[in-house]
Structure formats: C-alpha cells, structure tokens
N, C-alpha and C positions, 0 to 999 in steps of 0.2 A: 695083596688084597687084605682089607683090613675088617675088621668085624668086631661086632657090641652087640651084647645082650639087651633086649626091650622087654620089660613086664608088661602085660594086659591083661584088662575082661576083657576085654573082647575076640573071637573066635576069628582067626584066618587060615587059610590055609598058606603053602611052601609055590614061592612066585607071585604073590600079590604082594603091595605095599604097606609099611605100616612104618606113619610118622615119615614119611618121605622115603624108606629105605626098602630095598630088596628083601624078601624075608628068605633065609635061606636052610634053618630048620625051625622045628617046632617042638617044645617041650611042654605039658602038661603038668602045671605044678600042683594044683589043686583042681581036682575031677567038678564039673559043675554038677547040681543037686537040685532036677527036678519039681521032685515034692516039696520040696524047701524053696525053690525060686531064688537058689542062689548062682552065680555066673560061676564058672572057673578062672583059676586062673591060669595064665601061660605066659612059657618063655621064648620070645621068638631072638633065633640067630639070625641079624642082616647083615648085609654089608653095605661097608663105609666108605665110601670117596674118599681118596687120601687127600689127605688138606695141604693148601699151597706153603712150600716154605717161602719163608721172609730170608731176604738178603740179607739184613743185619740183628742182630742180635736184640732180647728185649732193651740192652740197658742205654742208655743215655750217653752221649759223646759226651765228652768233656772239652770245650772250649778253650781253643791256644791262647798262649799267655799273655795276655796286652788287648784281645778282643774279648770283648767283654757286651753285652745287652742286655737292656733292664728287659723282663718276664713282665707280659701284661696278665691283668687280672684273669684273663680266659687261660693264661697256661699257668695259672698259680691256682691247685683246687685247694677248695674251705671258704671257708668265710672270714676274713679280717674282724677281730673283733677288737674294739677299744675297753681297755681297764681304765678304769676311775682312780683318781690319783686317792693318796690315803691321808 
C-alpha cells in the first residue's frame, strides 16, 4: 500500500474521501480560530492505488540500420521556424 500526504482547509474526518483518496490519518497543522474566522489547516494521510507499470522503459528505441522514416510534424514537438538569410 502506498500513501501521500494531502494539505487542506478543509475539515474531514479518517474514512471519508479527499481528492479521490482514502483518508487514512489526520493531522492538524494549524488549529482553526474562531474569533478570527480563520480555517485550519490539515494533513491528511491517504492511500494511493499503485500505478500500472509500463512494459517498456521511458526511452525511445533506436531504429535497425538501413530502416530508417521520415518523423511527421505530429511526432516532431516545437515549432519549425525559418531564419532570414543575412
């Protein structure tokens, strides 16, 4: 099981959701203040769905030697820009 801290105003309690997640403690970082109308604030512990792994790795295959394909504009990011001759 994996877990992340979430900051909030907002008050929950341990077993309700918060941002999609489980909440599974609660810390009080800053007490709320009444007479001042200000929130608190808190740390809640949820848990995280483990995230799927990828088959293969971020980087990029390298292309056998003699296949070769021209990259269209959609998989080449930026913008092409032409310089003026001088």
């Amino acid at each position: 099981m994996m877990t992340k801290t979430i900051r909030s105003q907002f008050v929950h309690d341990v077993g309700e959701m918060v941002e999609g997640f489980v909440i599974l403690e609660k810390h009080t970082v800053i007490p709320p203040t009444p007479p001042a109308r200000r929130h608190g604030v808190y740390d809640y512990l949820v848990e995280v769905p483990p995230m799927p792994m990828k088959g293969t790795s971020g980087r990029k295959t390298v292309p056998e030697r003699g296949s070769f394909t021209r990259s269209t504009p959609d998989e080449r990011a930026g913008v092409v820009r032409r310089v003026p001759s001088r």
